[in-house]
C-alpha positions as CSV (number, residue, x, y, z in Angstrom):
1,X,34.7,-44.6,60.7
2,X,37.5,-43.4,59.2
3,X,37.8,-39.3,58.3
4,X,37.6,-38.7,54.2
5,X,36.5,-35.9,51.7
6,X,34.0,-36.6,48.8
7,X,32.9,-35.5,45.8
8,X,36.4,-34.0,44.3
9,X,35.1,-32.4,41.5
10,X,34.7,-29.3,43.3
11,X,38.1,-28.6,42.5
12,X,38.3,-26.3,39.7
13,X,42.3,-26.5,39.2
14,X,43.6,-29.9,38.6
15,X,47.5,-30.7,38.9
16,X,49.1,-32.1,36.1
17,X,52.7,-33.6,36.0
18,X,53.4,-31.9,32.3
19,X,52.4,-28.0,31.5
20,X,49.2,-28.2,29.2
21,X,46.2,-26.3,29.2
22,X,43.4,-28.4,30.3
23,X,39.2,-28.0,29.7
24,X,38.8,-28.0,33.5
25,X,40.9,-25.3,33.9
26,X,38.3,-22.4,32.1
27,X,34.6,-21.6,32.3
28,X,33.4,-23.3,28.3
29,X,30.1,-21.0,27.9
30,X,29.9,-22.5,24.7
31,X,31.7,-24.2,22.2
32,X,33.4,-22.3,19.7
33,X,34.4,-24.9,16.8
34,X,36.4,-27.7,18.5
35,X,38.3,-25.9,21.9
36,X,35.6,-23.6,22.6
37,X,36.9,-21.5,25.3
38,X,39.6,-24.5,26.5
39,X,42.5,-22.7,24.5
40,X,45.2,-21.1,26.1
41,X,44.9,-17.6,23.2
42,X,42.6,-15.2,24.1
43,X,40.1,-14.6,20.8
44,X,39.4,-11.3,19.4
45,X,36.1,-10.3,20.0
46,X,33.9,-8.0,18.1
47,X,31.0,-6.9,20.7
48,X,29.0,-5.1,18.2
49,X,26.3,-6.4,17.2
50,X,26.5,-6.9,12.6
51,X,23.8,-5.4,10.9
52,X,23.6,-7.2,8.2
53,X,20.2,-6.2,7.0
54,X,20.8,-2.5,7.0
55,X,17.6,-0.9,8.5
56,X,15.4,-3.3,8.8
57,X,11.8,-1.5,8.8
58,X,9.9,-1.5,5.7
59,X,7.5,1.5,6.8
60,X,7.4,4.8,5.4
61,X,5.1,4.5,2.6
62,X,1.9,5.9,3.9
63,X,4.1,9.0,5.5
64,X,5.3,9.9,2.0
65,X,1.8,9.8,0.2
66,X,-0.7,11.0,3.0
67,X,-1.4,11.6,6.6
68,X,-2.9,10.6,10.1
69,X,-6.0,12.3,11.2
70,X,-8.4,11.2,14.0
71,X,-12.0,10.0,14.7
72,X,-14.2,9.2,17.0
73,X,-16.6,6.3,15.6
74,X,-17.0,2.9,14.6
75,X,-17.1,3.7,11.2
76,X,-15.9,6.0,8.6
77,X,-18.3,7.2,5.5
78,X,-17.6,9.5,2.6
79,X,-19.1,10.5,-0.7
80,X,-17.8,10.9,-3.9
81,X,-19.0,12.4,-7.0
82,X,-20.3,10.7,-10.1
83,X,-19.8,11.3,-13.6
84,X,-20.7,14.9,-14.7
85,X,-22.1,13.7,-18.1
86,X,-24.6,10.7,-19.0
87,X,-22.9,7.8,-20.9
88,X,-24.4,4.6,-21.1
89,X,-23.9,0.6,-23.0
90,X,-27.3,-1.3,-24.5
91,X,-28.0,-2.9,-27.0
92,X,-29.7,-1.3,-30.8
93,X,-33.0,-4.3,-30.8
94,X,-33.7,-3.1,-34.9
95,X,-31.3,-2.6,-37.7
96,X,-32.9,0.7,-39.3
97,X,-32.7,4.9,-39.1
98,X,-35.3,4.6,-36.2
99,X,-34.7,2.0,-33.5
100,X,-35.6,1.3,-29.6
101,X,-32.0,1.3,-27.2
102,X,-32.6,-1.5,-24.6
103,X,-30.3,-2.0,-21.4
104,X,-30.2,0.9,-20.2
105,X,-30.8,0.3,-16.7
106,X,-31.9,3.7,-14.7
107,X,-31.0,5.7,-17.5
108,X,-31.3,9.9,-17.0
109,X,-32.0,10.5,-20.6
110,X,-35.1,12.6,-21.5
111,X,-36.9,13.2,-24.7
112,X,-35.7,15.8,-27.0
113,X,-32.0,15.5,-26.2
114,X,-29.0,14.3,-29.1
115,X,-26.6,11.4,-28.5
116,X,-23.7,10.0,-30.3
117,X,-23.9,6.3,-30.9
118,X,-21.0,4.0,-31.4
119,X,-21.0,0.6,-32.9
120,X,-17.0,-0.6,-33.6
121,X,-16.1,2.0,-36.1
122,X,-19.3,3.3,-36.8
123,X,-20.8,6.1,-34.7
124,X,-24.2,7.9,-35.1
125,X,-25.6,10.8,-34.2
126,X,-29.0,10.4,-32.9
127,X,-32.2,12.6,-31.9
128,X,-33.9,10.9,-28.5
129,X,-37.9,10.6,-29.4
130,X,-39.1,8.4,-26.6
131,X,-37.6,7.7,-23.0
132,X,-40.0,7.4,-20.8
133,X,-38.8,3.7,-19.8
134,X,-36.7,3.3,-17.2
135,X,-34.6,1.0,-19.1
136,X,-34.7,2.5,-22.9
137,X,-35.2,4.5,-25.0
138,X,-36.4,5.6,-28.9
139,X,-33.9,7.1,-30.8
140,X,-33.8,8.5,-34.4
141,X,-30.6,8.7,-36.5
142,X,-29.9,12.0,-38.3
143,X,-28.0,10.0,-41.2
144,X,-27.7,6.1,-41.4
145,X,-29.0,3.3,-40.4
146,X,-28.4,1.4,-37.1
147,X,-27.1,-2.2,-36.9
148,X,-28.8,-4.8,-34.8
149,X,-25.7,-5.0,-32.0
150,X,-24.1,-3.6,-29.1
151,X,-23.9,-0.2,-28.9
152,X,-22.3,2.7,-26.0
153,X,-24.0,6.5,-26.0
154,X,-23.4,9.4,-24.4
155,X,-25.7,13.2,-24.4
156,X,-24.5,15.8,-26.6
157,X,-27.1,18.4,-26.1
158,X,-30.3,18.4,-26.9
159,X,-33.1,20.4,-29.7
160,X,-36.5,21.7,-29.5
161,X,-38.7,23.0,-32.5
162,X,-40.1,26.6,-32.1
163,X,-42.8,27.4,-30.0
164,X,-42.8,24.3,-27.6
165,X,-42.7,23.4,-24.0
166,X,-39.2,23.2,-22.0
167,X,-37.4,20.1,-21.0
168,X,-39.4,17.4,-19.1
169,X,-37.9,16.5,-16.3
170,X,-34.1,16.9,-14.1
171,X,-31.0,14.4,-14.0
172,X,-30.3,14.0,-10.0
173,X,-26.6,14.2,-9.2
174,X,-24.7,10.6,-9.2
175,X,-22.5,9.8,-6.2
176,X,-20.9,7.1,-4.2
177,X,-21.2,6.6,-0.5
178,X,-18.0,4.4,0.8
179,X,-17.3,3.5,3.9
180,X,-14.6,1.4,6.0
181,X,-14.3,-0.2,9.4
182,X,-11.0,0.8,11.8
183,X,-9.5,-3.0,13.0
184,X,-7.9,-3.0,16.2
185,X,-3.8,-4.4,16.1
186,X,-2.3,-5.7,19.4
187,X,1.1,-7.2,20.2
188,X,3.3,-8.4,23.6
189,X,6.4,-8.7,24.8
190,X,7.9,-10.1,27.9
191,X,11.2,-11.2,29.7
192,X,11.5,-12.2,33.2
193,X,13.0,-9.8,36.0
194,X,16.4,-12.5,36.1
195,X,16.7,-11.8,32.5
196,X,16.0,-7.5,32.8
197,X,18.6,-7.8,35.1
198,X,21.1,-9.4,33.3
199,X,24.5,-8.1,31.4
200,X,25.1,-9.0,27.7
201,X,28.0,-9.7,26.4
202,X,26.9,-8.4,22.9
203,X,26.5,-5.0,22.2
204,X,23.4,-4.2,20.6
205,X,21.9,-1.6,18.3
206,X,18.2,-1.3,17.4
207,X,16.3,1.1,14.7
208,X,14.9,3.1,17.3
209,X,18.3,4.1,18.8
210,X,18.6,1.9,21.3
211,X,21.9,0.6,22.8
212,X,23.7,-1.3,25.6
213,X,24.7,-4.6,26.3
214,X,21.6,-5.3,28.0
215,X,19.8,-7.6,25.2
216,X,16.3,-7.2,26.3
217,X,16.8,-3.8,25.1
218,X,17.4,-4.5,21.8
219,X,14.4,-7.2,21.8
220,X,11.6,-4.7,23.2
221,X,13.0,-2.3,20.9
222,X,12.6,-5.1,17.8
223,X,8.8,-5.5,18.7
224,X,8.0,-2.2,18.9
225,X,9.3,-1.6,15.9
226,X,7.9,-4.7,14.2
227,X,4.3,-3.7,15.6
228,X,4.8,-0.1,13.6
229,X,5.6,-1.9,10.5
230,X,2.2,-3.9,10.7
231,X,0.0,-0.6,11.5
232,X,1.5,0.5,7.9
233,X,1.3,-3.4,6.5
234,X,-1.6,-3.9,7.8
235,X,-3.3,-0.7,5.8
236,X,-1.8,-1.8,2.9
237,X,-3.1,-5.9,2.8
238,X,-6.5,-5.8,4.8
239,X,-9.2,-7.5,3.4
240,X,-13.1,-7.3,4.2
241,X,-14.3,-10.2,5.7
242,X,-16.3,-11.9,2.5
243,X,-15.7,-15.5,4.3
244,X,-18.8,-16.1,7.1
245,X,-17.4,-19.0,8.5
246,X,-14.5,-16.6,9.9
247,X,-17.6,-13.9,11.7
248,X,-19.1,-17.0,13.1
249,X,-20.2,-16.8,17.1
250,X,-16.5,-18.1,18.1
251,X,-14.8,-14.9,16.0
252,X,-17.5,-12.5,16.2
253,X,-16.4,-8.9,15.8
254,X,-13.6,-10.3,13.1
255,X,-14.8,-7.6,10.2
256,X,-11.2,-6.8,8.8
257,X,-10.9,-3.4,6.5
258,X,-10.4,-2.4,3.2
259,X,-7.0,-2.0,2.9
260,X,-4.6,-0.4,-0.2
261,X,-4.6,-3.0,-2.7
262,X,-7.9,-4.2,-2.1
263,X,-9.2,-1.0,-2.2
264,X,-7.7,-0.3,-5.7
265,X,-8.9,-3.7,-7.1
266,X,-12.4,-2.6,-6.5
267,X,-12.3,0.7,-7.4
268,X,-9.2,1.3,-9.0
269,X,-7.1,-0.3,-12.1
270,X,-4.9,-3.1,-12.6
271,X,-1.8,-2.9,-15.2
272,X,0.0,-6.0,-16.1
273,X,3.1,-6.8,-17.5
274,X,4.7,-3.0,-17.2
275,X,7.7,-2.6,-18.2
276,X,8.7,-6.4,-19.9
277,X,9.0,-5.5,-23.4
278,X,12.3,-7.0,-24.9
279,X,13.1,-4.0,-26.7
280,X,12.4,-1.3,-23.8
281,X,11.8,1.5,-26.3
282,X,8.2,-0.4,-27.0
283,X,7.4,0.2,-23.1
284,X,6.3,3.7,-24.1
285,X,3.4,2.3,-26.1
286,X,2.2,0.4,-23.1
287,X,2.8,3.2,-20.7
288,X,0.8,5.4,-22.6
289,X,-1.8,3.7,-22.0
290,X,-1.7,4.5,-18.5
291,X,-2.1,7.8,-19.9
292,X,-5.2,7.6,-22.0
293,X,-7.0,5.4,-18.9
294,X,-5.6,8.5,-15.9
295,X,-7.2,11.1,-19.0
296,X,-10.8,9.0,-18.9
297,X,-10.3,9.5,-15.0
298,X,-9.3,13.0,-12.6
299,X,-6.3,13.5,-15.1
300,X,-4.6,14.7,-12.3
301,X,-1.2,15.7,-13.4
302,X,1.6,15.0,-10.4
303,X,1.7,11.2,-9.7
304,X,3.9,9.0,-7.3
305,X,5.2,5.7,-8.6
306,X,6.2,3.4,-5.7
307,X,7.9,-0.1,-7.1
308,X,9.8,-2.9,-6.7
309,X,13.3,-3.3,-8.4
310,X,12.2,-5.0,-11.4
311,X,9.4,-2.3,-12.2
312,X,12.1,0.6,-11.4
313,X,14.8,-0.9,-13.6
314,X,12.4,-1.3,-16.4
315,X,11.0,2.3,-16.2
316,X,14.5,3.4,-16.3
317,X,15.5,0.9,-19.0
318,X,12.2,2.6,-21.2
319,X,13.0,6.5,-20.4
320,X,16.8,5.7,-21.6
321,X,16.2,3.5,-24.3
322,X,14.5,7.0,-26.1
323,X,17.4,8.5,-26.2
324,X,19.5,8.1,-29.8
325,X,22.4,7.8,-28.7
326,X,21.5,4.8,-26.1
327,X,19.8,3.1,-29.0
328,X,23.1,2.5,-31.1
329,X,24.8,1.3,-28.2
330,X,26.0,4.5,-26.2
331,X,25.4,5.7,-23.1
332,X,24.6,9.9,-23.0
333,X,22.1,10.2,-20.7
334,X,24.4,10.5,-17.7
335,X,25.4,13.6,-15.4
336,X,28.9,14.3,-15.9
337,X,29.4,18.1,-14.9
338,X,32.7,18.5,-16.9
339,X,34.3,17.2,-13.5
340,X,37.5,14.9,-13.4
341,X,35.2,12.6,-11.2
342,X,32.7,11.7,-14.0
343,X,29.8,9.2,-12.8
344,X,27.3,8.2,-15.2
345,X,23.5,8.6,-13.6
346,X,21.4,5.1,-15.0
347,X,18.6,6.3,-13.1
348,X,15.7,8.5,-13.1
349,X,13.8,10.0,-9.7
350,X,11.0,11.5,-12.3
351,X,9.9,13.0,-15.8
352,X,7.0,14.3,-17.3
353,X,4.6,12.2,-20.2
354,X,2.6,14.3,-22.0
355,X,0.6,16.3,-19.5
356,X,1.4,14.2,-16.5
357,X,4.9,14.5,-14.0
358,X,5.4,11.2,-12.5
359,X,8.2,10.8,-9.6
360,X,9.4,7.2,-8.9
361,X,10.8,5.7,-6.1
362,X,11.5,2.7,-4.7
363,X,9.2,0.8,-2.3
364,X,11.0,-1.6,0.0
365,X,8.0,-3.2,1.2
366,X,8.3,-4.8,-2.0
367,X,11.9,-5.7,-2.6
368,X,12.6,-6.9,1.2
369,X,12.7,-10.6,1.6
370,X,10.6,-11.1,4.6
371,X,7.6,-9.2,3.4
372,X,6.1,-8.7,-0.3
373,X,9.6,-9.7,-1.4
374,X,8.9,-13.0,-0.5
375,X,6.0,-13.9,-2.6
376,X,5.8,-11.0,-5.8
377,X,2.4,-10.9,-7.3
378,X,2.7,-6.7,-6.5
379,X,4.8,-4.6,-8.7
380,X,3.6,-1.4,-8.0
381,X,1.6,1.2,-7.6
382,X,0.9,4.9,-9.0
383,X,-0.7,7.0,-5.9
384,X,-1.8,10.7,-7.4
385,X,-0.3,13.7,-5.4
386,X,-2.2,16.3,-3.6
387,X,-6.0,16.4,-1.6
388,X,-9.4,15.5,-3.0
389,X,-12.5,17.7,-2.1
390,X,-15.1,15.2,-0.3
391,X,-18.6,15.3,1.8
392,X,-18.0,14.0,5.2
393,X,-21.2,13.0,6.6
394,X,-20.1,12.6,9.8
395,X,-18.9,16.4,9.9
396,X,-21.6,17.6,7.2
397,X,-19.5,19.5,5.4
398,X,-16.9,19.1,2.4
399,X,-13.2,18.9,3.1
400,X,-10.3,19.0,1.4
401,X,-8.1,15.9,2.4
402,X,-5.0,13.6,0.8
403,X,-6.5,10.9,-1.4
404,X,-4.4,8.6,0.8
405,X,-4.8,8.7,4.5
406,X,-5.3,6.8,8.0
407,X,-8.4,7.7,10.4
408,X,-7.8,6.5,13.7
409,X,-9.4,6.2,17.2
410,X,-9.4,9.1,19.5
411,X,-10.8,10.9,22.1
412,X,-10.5,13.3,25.2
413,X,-10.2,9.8,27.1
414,X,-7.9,7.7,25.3
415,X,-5.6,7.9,22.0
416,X,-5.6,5.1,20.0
417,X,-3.1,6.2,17.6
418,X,-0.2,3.9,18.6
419,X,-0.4,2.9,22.5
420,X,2.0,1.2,24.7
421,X,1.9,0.2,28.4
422,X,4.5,-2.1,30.9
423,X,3.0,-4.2,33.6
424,X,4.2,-6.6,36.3
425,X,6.8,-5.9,38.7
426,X,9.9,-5.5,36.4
427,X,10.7,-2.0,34.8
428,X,9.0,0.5,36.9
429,X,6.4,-1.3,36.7
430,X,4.4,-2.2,40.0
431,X,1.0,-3.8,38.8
432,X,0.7,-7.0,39.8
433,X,3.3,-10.0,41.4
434,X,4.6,-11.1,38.0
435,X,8.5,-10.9,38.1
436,X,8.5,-10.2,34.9
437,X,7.9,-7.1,32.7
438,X,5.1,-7.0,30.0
439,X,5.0,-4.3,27.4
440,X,1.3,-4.1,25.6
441,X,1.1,-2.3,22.2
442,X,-2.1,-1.4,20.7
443,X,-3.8,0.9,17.8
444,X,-7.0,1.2,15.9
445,X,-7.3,2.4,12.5
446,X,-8.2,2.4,9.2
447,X,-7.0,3.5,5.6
448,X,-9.0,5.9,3.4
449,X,-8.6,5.8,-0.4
450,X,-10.3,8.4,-1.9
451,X,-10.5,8.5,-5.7
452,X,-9.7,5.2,-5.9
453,X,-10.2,5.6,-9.8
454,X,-7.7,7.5,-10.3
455,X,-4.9,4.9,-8.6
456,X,-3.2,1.8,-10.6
457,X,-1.7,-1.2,-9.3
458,X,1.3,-2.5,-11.0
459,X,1.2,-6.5,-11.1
């Protein structure tokens, strides 16, 4: 058998009789239009990574309006107060001076006590004969007569003829007991001990600081900060399980939370159409009633608006249109500083509406295109500023705490705040044969929104 060599494509140079670049003669990682990397010019490479996006993370917003605080249970409760005074909605059953009040469901009114009455345009002012039902009362008009209709009340006072006994009976303080469930978050990543190992040619850049050519990096450094924006997005869009079909036997333990906008849905107050009007000097009108609905509330007077870019244009758009000169086509409401670098200022970062100072800023959650930017449907929302005074009855005592704030598990044995843990054999990691390296995230928490009443959601 004769002597021979096979399999000739081993060879990575080939000979040629004419000088040309050939394919075979270069290692084609990929191909880069039509020559890839078969072309005799070296390309200019950029190694940096573009950031395109800017900074990508959308959290910050529950930083800005509240805080973190731990807890130790299942379960967070709190009370708030009621109403100081008694005000009421029934119905007047007989047109005349002296008529029965019925629909008054668990009503704390007691005989001998004045009310004003108001039907439309007409109100009354009333003397309270008879309430020793639980759901109406007698009443007496001092002047005219009553309709037949719908009516709302409230207590004025009360008078007595002399010589008699005092006032029968006590009104009970009014409150609300709320409560909300922490919800456990969890998210993974993992790359194989190969791929850990393994130079980049990319040079990467992350928004927690991280950097290298070593593209895993940049990738656990992506999740991580993904998993912090859904700890904040996740406060913000919970929902309370309402569906039993999803705590069924196979996702039992599945409670969800009450999270931001749900919470000021149920508790709170929805505005629509903010900030739309064609003529922006007839947004004032709308926007002051906002005010007349925060002075039926706490009336608490420093507020935070957070909205999206529609919503901030138009609030500008309103507080500029009120200026004169703006209205006949000018533009005055600049900063200008007498420099020789003039710059007119189109925006406002606050002002102050009869007695309330609002401060706006923009909330990217909104605006960004991969989150609430996506779908719409949220404008905005007005957070008050400062603490509300509360009973904990947990603690047993009343404390003074940020309307908006996150409770989360802790303990002397294990912080649930925001956890994170590497396993396998990759990484420093020594746990278990896997040749790769796993990083665990984890928290448990929940939002508290105290004096919900006194927040509005922009939609």
């Amino acid at each position: 058998m004769a002597f021979g060599i096979t399999n000739p494509g081993i060879i990575l140079a080939n000979a040629s009789p004419v000088k040309q670049t050939l394919a075979s003669n270069y290692i084609d990682f990929t191909a880069q239009g039509t020559a890839g990397w078969a072309q005799q010019y070296l390309p200019d490479l950029y190694e940096a990574e573009v950031e395109r996006y800017g900074d990508r993370t959308v959290a910050g917003f529950l930083k800005a309006t509240g805080s973190e605080m731990p807890m130790s249970s299942d379960q967070v409760i709190w009370t708030e107060q009621g109403r100081l005074h008694l005000s009421y909605s029934g119905t007047v059953a007989t047109a005349a001076t002296e008529s029965v009040i019925t629909g008054l469901t668990a009503h704390a009114i007691r005989a001998g006590q004045t009310v004003v009455i108001a039907q439309g345009s007409n109100v009354f002012k009333a003397y309270v004969t008879n309430a020793s039902s639980a759901d109406q009362i007698t009443v007496k008009s001092y002047t005219g007569a009553f309709a037949a209709a719908a009516c709302t009340l409230f207590v004025y006072g009360s008078e007595f003829k002399k010589g008699t006994v005092g006032m029968s009976g006590a009104v009970k303080p009014d409150f609300v007991s709320l409560t909300n469930k922490p919800i456990i978050l969890k998210d993974h990543y993992e790359i194989s001990g190969s791929d850990a190992s393994q130079i980049g040619w990319v040079e990467v850049a992350g928004e927690n600081g991280q950097t290298g050519y070593l593209w895993y990096i940049k990738a656990e450094g992506d999740t991580r900060t993904r998993f912090e924006d859904y700890m904040e997005m996740a406060m913000v869009e919970a929902e309370t399980v309402t569906n039993t079909s999803l705590s069924d036997d196979a996702n039992e333990g599945i409670t969800g939370s009450q999270g931001l906008f749900e919470a000021i849905e149920d508790r709170g107050h929805i505005a629509t159409d903010v900030f739309v009007s064609a003529d922006p000097k007839d947004d004032l009108a709308s926007f002051d009633e906002i005010l007349i609905k925060l002075d039926k509330q706490g009336a608490i007077e420093e507020n935070m608006l957070f909205l999206n870019r529609d919503q901030a244009l138009g609030l500008d758009d309103m507080l500029a249109a009120q200026n004169g000169h703006y209205a006949s086509g000018g533009a005055s409401w600049g900063v200008f500083n007498n420099s020789e670098d003039m710059a007119l200022n189109l925006g406002f970062s606050g002002f102050r509406r009869g007695s309330y100072d609002f401060y706006k800023t923009d909330w990217k959650y909104l605006n960004d295109g991969s989150t609430r930017g996506l779908i719409g449907g949220v404008k905005g929302v007005l957070v008050p500023a400062g603490t509300s005074s509360v009973y904990d009855q947990i603690l047993g005592k009343n404390l003074k705490r940020p309307f908006l704030h996150v409770r989360y598990r802790a303990s002397q044995a294990d912080d649930r705040r925001m956890k994170s843990w590497i396993t396998g054999s990759v990484g420093g990691a020594s746990t278990s044969s896997l040749d790769a390296m796993e990083v665990h995230y984890l928290s448990e928490r929940c939002l508290i929104v105290q004096g919900a009443n006194n927040f509005m959601l922009f939609k």
